[in-house]
N, C-alpha and C positions, 0 to 999 in steps of 0.2 A: 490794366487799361485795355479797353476793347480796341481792335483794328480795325481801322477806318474800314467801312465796305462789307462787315463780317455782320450777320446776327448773330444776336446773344445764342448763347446756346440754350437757350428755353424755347426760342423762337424756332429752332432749328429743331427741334423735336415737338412742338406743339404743331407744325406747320400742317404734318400729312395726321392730325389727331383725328377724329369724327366727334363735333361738338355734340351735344346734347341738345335736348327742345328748351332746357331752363337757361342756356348760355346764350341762345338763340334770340332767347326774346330778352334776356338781359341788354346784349348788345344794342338790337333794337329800340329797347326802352332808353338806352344814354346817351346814343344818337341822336334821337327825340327831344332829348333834355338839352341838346347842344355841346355835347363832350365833342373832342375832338377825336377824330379816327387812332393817334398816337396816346391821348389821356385814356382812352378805350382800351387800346391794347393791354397798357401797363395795368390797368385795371382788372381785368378776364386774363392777361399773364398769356395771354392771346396774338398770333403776328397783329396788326393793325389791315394787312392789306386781305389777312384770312376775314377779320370783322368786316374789311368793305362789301367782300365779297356776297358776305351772308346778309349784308343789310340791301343789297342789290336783289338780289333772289326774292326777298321776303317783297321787294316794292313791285316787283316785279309779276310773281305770280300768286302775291297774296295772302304767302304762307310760309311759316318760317321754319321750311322745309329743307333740307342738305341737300346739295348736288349730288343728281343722283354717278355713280362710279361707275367709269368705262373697263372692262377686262375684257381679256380672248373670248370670243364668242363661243358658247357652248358647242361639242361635236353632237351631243346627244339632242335636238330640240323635238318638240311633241311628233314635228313629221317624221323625223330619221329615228325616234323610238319606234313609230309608227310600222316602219320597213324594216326594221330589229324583227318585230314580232312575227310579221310577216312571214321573213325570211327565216324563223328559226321555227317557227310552227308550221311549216311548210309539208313536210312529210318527216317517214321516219328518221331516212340518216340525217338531216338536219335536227334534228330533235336529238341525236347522238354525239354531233360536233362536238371536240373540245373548244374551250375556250377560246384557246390562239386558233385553231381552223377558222373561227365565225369570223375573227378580228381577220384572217388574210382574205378571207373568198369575201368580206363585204369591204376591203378596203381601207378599215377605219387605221388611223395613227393613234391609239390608246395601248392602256394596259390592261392585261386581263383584269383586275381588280377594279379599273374605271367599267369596264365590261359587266362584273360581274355585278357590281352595284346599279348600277343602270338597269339590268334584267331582275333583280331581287326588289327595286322600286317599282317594278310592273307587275310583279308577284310569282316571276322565276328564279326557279334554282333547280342545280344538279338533284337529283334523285336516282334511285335504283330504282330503274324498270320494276316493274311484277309481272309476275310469272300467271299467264291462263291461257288454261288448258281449254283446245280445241273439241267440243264434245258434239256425241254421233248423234246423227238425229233419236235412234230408236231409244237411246242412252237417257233422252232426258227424261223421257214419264217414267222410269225406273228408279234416277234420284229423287225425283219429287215423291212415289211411292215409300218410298224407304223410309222420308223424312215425314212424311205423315203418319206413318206406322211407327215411328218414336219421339211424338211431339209430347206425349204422357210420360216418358223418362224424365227422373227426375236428375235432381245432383248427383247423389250416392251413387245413380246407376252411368254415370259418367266417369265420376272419380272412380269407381273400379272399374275401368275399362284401360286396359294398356294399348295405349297408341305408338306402331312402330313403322317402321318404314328405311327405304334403304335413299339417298342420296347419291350423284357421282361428283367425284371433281378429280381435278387434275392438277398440274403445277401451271395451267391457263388459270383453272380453278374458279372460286368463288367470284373471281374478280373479274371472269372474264367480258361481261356484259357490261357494255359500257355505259355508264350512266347519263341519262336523259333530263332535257331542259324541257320543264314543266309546274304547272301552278297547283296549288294542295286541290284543285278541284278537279284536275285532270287525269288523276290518280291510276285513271280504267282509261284514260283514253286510247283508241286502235292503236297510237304512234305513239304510245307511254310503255306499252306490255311486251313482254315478251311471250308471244303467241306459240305454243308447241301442241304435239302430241303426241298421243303415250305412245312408245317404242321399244325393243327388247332394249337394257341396259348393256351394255359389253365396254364397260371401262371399269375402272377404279372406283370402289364404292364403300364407303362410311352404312352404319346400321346403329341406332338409336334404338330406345325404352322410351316413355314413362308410363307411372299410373300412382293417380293421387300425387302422394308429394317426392315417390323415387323417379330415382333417375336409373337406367340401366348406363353400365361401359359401353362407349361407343368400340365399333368393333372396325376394322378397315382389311376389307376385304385386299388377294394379292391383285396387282394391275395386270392387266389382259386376261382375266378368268371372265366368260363369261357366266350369269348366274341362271345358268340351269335348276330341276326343282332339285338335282342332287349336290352339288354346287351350294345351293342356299341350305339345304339339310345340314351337310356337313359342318361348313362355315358358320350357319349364323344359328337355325335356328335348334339344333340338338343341342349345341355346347352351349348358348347364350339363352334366345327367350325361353325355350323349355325352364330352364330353371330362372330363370327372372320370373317366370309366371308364379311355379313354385313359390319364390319369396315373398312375391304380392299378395299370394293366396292366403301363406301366414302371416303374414299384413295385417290382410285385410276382409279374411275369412272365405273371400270367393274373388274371383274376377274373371273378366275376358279379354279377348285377345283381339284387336284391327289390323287386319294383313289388307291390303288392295291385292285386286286380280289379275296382279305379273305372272309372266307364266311359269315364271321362279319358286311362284308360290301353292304349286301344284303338282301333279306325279306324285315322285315319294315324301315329297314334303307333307303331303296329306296324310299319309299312313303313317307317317311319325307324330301328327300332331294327335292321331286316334289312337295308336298303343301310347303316349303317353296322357290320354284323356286332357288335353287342352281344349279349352272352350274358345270356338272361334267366334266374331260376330260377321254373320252375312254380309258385304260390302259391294254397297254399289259401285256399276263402274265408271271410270272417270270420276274421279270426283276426291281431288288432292285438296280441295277446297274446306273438306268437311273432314280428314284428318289433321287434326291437330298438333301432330309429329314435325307436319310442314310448315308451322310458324313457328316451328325451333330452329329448321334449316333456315330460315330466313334470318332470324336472330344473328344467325352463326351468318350469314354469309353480310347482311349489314354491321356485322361488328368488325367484320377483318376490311370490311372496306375495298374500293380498289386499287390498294396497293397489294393485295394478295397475287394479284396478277405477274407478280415482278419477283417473286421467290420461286427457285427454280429447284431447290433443295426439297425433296417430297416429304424428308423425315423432322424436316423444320415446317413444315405445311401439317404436318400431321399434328404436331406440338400445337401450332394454333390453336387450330381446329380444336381440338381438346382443352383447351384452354377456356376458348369460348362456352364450350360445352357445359364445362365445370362454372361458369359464370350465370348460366342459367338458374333463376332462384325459386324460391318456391311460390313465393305471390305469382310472378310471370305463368307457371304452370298452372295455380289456382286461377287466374285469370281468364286462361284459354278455358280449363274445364267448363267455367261458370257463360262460357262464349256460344256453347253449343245450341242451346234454345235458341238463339238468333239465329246462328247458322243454317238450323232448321228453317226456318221461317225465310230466312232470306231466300233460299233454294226454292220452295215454296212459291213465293212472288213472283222470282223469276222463272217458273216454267221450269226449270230442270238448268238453264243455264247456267255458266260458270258465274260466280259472285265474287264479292269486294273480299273474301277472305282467301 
């Protein structure tokens, strides 16, 4: 037996339900016919005072539409999106903020993830900066020459070409740069990049291969050597590419060799690469853009993320790093080869300037 005072317990869960449009105009319809608001109820299994409601509404405005529901007003509405954008597109270090920096310096009572979803609906998210290089006036009609003078190479003369290159990192490392809030179209923008220029190296440095489908061992130089042309001799390139080259050569019956013009890579580094007959390719300067070795270090440094920044262990940092290394495949290689024609071209367009690669 129910207790006086009590709704049924059907009532008590239909109460806060959301009817539908065919319940809607049902009601309406037996109302109409003369039912009473309680024959109504038991009928739709509905409170009686929820059917009055909707048959008030319906006489009301027309339409036998739901009230519409009151909740906490949004912290995000189009204006304070508006001053989001603003405010986070403003200059560089704004565009570097973590998450919780933006939430205190604007104010807001959210969470990063109410945060993060609100700027991924306007078409941001964290990314890793890119890396372009600062280039000398005199520099650029000499890339653009370069690239015209091998817009006729073909595949073959790509795929045998060993592309090498030294990187640095440290136990700040790949992770150091801290990633930027930006839209996939802002990719180059001034306050997206991390803007440098070339410099003697004098820290800790990694040394990479490829060509075709090898990979050379990455090599890691000791920390605080600077790489002098004897320095690089010794270290990289007598004991490593000299014979990396060798192995490509019975590969792949010929190849050559991409150094850039560190000044690592000169002095006696020259005269070992002539008594061991290494064919070098002439390389323009500035121009990390059109070695291909650098969107492996890229690879390498987007895959460890930035939590590499937080391992302080060098010999667990090396482990990565080689890791990564080793995760490089061969499509990924085949890819870049088959990239160079663009490359060209894109240099090209832009005058000599630095490009989207």
């Amino acid at each position: 037996m129910r207790q006086k005072g009590r709704r049924s317990d059907h009532h008590q869960n239909t109460q806060n339900k959301e009817t539908t449009r065919d319940e809607r105009l049902r009601i309406i319809t037996l109302r109409e016919t003369g039912k009473s608001w309680r024959e109504i109820g038991r009928i739709m299994e509905i409170d009686f005072r929820t059917c009055q409601g909707i048959f008030r509404r319906a006489q009301a405005n027309g339409t036998p539409s739901n009230r519409v529901r009151q909740g906490r007003p949004p912290i995000f509405n189009e204006a304070e999106k508006a001053r989001l954008r603003e405010f986070v597109t403003r200059d560089k270090r704004t565009r570097r903020l973590p998450w919780e920096a933006i939430i205190h310096e604007m104010g807001y009572a959210c969470s990063v993830r109410t945060l993060r979803d609100v700027m991924a609906s306007m078409g941001y998210h964290k990314r890793l900066p890119r890396k372009k290089w600062g280039i000398r006036a005199p520099n650029l009609i000499k890339r653009v020459q370069w690239c015209q003078a091998r817009l006729h190479w073909t595949y073959d003369d790509w795929f045998r070409t060993i592309w090498t290159d030294e990187s640095t990192f440290s136990t700040a490392g790949f992770g150091h740069r801290p990633w930027v809030t930006r839209t996939a179209e802002e990719e180059y923008h001034p306050d997206c990049i991390d803007e440098t220029w070339e410099s003697g190296r004098k820290s800790t440095m990694i040394w990479g291969a490829f060509c075709g489908e090898i990979k050379s061992e990455l090599v890691f130089t000791p920390a605080g050597i600077t790489i002098k042309s004897q320095v690089y001799r010794d270290y990289i390139l007598d004991p490593h590419l000299v014979p990396f080259w060798h192995r490509t050569c019975e590969e792949y019956g010929w190849t050559q060799v991409v150094e850039d013009n560190a000044p690592g890579h000169k002095g006696v580094a020259i005269a070992c690469r002539e008594i061991n007959e290494v064919e070098s390719v002439e390389w323009p300067p500035q121009s990390p853009d059109l070695n291909l070795i650098e969107a492996l270090w890229a690879d390498i440094e987007t895959e460890l993320g930035e939590t590499i920044g937080l391992i302080q262990d060098i010999e667990v940092l090396k482990i990565m790093i080689r890791n990564a290394w080793d995760n490089i495949t061969v499509d990924r290689l085949d890819g870049l080869i088959r990239s160079m024609p663009r490359r060209l071209e894109a240099v090209i367009a832009a005058g000599g300037q630095a490009t989207k690669y």
